[in-house]
Each structure stands twice: as C-alpha cells, then as structure tokens.
C-alpha angles and dihedrals in degrees: 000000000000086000099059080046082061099043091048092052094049085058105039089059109043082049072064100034103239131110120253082243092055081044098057094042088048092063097037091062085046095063091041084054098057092036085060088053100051093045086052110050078045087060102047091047102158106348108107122256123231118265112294113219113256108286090027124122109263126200123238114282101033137092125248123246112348125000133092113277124262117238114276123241094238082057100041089052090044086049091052095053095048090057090047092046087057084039093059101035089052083055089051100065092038090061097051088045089060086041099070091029086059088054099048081056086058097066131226093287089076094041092055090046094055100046087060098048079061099031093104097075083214089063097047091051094056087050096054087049090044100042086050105054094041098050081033093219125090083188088065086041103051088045089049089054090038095058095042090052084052090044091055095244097110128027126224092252097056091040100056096070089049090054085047079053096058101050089061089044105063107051074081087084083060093056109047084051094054086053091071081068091057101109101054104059109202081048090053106047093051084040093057110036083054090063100038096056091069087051095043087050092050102048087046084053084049096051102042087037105047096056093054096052095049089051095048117359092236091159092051095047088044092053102040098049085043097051087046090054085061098055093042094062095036092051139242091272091042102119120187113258089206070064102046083054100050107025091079093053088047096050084051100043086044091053090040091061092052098253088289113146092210093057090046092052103050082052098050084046100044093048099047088053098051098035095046092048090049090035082063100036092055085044099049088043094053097038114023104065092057096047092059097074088058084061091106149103090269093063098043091038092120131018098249094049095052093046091047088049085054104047097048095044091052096047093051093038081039090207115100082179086065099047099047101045083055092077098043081083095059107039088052080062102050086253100118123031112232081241089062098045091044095076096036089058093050090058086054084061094058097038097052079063084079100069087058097043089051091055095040090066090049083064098043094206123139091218096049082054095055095043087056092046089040080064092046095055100051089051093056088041098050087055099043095054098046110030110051087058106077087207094049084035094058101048098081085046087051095043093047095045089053096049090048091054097041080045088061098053091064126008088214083072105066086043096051087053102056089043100059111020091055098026121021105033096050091044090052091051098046079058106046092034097050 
C-alpha cells in the first residue's frame, strides 16, 4: 500500500516536472507560508495595518487603495476612555471641593461634634480600618477625610490616625480575591499569604508608627512644615488651578441647592463614589490591560524595580486595591514568589498617596495638604523603618506564610479572619474607645 503512494507521488510530479523532493519542499513552505499569515494577523489583533496597494486584502477599519487611513476600533476606544478618565477625574475634585464646602454650611456646631467623636486617636484609627474595608478603597476613604480637614470639620491631628486606618483597611480587597482560590489548597496558601503580607506590613507600620505619633506628632510636624514649604515657594497669592477649575462649578451647584448643607453634601457624596468607581474603571481599562504583559519575572526580577512598578501603576490606575489584587492570581499559580510581591506591594503603598494629594489642592486648604503629605509620609516611613532591616523585613513574610498554612487546615479559618479582624473587632473598639 505505501508502495503504490509512492509510486502516485513519483508520477504526479514528473507529469509537472518537478522532483517528489521539490514537491515536498513545495508544500512545506506553503504551509509556512500560511502558518506565517495566521500568526501575523494574531499578533496584530486590533492595531491597524499599513495601506494595502489597490486589490490587496485590507484589514477592518481602513480604506482601500489610496486615502489616509480611518481610526481603528482598538484607538478610538483607547480616544473615548482618555476623555472619560478626565471626565471623571475633573468630578472628583468637584466633588471634594463641595465636600468641605457642605460642611462650612454646616457651621461650626457640627464641626465641633464631629472632631470629638475622633478626638481619641484609637478611635480614629478603627474607623479608618472600618470605613476602608467596608467601602473597599483607602483611596475613598483618605479624599473623604481630606476634604473634611479642608472643610474645617476635622483637624490634621485627629485625621491622621483615620488615614493610618485606611491603610490597614484596604489589603481586604486582597483577601476576598485570594478566597476564590479556597478549594484547591496548594493555590490557596501562595494565594493568601500573598494577600495577607500587605495586611500584616501594614499592621507592623501601624504598631511601631502610632505610638510615635502619638508621642510626638512626628507625622503631623513633618506635614505641616512641609506643606508650608510649599506655600512658601509657590507664594502667598499662588492659588491652585485644580482650584481655579472647580471652584465655578462649586459656587453654582452650592446656590442651586439652596445654600442647604444637606443637599450639598448627598451630591458631594454622590458624585466622589461614582466618579471615583468610573475614574478607576477608565483607568484600569486603559491601563490595565497593558500592564499585565510586564507581570512577569522580568519585571520583578529585583526589589527596587517591583516596588517602583508598584508604586507608578497604582498612582496612574489610583486604586492600590486594584493593583494589588492583580498579583494574587498569579501568585495562586506559582507565577509570582511571595519576596517578589512583597515590595511591589509596598509601592502600592506610596502610589495610592496620589489620589489625596490631588484632592487636597481642590480644596485649597494648608491643613488638607497636610493631611494628604502626612499620608505620604507614613507610607515612605513605614518602609523605611522596616524594610531596609532583613529580621524586621521578614516578620510580615513569616506572618503571612503561617496564616496561609494554618488557612489551609480549615476553610473557616481564612473567613473568620477577614470577619473579625477587618469587621468585628474595630467595630468593637470604635465602640468601646468613643
């Protein structure tokens, strides 16, 4: 039988002229041929190809023969979510600018109120914790304080221990997204330490710093003289433009509601939560996506570089929640060791500061700007305290790496922790510490 094939395949190609080895060669670069088509058109996906000549196949989106080529899909879509990202950003700090303007309608009685519900730096803390991991973003919570303190409703000293709260608050995001690994147990354990060493940093930063601020009040020194700095360079008659922008639209939205704080404030409110939610969806859309083919060893392949690729993806995406949830995945997977998330994470840190200073120049207060740097500060201490020593450095590792093998043991475990460490026992404290 293979005999009378070869036979078939000798005399089909001297009728041709050609020998059964140019034959076979013939149809291997063929299908090489075709092979090299297919992979190209995969790689270019979306992104537009140049000009065919007339009578040439043209991909979607472009014009035959001569002309200059339409838009792509892949750009236009990339055009529309620039404008809604500045959409979104400009109604962000709108919204913290009629924040602390709600709040000056108020009067000083609810001002006053307010500062002694958060005068025990303990309870402040706890609410920052609390407020965090229920609205799942530090970034919601540190604009909400930043635009009371600039609306004169808190003061720089009794915010500081809410903004400490936050950053111990979001890494719950992390965790929720390493449950979906629960039921395979090797995926689980990497999955969850890696969420839980941001958490268990955060929460060392928070016990060696606290203390110490509420010693000294290094963070708010340190704020305030660098906020005046600021000032100082810019000029006494330097205003904000973020300002300038946002200030027109506040004085008209304040008038519209009649001058009545309430009102103000449902629409400030309104308009921070759904700004912020679509300011990070445009962002993570935009950026997201291209950031992902950078998650790999190449990228973490040293300390500094992972935590400088987290802290500049998480300024421009403004979300630390986002970006760190990103590498839960793939550490679940064995992608990614827990020593190379561990600085990333810590960037993130820094980078999630963005979003406050932002909003503390829509309000165009000293002490909101204080309030944001004062952040920003405790995020670059807490690393330089504890990172730089191997034996401080290791204890969040080691932390994380014992929660995730007693997790494993009972998926009750994981649950319970989340429950009461970022739900029940601050709750209990701002309760027992007002």
């Amino acid at each position: 039988m293979g005999h009378a094939e070869s036979g078939h395949v000798d005399i089909s190609s001297r009728e041709v002229g050609i020998e059964p080895d140019q034959a076979e060669a013939g149809t291997e670069s063929r299908l090489v041929e075709a092979a090299d088509t297919e992979l190209a058109d995969a790689v270019e996906g979306p992104w537009p190809r140049r000009l065919s000549p007339a009578g040439a196949r043209s991909s979607p989106g472009r014009t035959e023969g001569l002309g200059a080529p339409v838009l792509s899909s892949g750009r236009r879509h990339l055009a529309l979510n620039l404008v809604a990202i500045f959409f979104f950003l400009y109604l962000f700090l709108l919204s913290i600018s009629l924040l602390g303007s709600a709040f000056r309608l108020f009067g000083e009685g609810m001002a006053e109120r307010l500062v002694a519900a958060t005068s025990n730096p303990l309870t402040g803390l706890f609410i920052g914790i609390l407020a965090t991991a229920l609205i799942q973003s530090s970034s919601l919570t540190t604009s909400l304080v930043v635009g009371l303190v600039g609306g004169g409703a808190l003061t720089v000293a009794t915010a500081i221990p809410i903004v400490m709260g936050a950053n111990v608050g979001t890494s719950v995001t992390n965790m929720i997204v390493s449950v979906g690994h629960l039921s395979r147990k090797a995926e689980f354990r990497r999955a969850f330490a890696a969420a839980t060493v941001h958490d268990f940093f955060n929460l060392c930063a928070v016990l060696i710093l606290f203390p110490l601020q509420i010693a000294t009040n290094f963070l708010g020194r340190a704020s305030v003289w660098a906020s005046g700095l600021v000032h100082a360079v810019a000029g006494p008659s330097f205003v904000s433009p973020i300002r300038l922008a946002v200030d027109p639209v506040t004085k008209l939205i304040v008038r519209l509601t009649g001058e009545s704080g309430i009102i103000t404030l449902i629409v400030a409110l309104v308009l921070l939560f759904l700004s912020l939610k679509y300011l990070v969806k445009s962002l993570r859309s935009t950026i997201m996506r291209r950031a992902e083919v950078f998650f790999d060893k190449v990228i973490f392949r040293s300390a500094i570089r992972g935590l400088a690729f987290g802290l500049i993806l998480t300024a421009l995406v403004q979300s630390s929640s986002i970006t760190t949830s990103l590498v839960v995945p793939l550490a679940g997977a064995g992608i990614l060791a827990l020593e190379q998330i561990y600085p990333y994470t810590l960037g993130a840190n820094v980078g999630t500061t963005v979003t406050a200073l932002l909003a503390s120049l829509a309000t165009g207060s000293p002490a909101a700007v204080s309030v944001a740097l004062a952040h920003l500060f405790f995020n670059v201490s807490g690393i330089a305290i504890i990172y730089p020593l191997r034996p401080v450095r290791g204890i969040p590792l080691f932390l994380a790496r014992g929660l995730a093998e007693i997790s494993i043991k009972n998926k009750l475990i994981p649950l319970g922790y989340i429950l009461f460490a970022f739900y029940v026992v601050p709750l209990l404290m701002v309760w027992l510490t007002r």
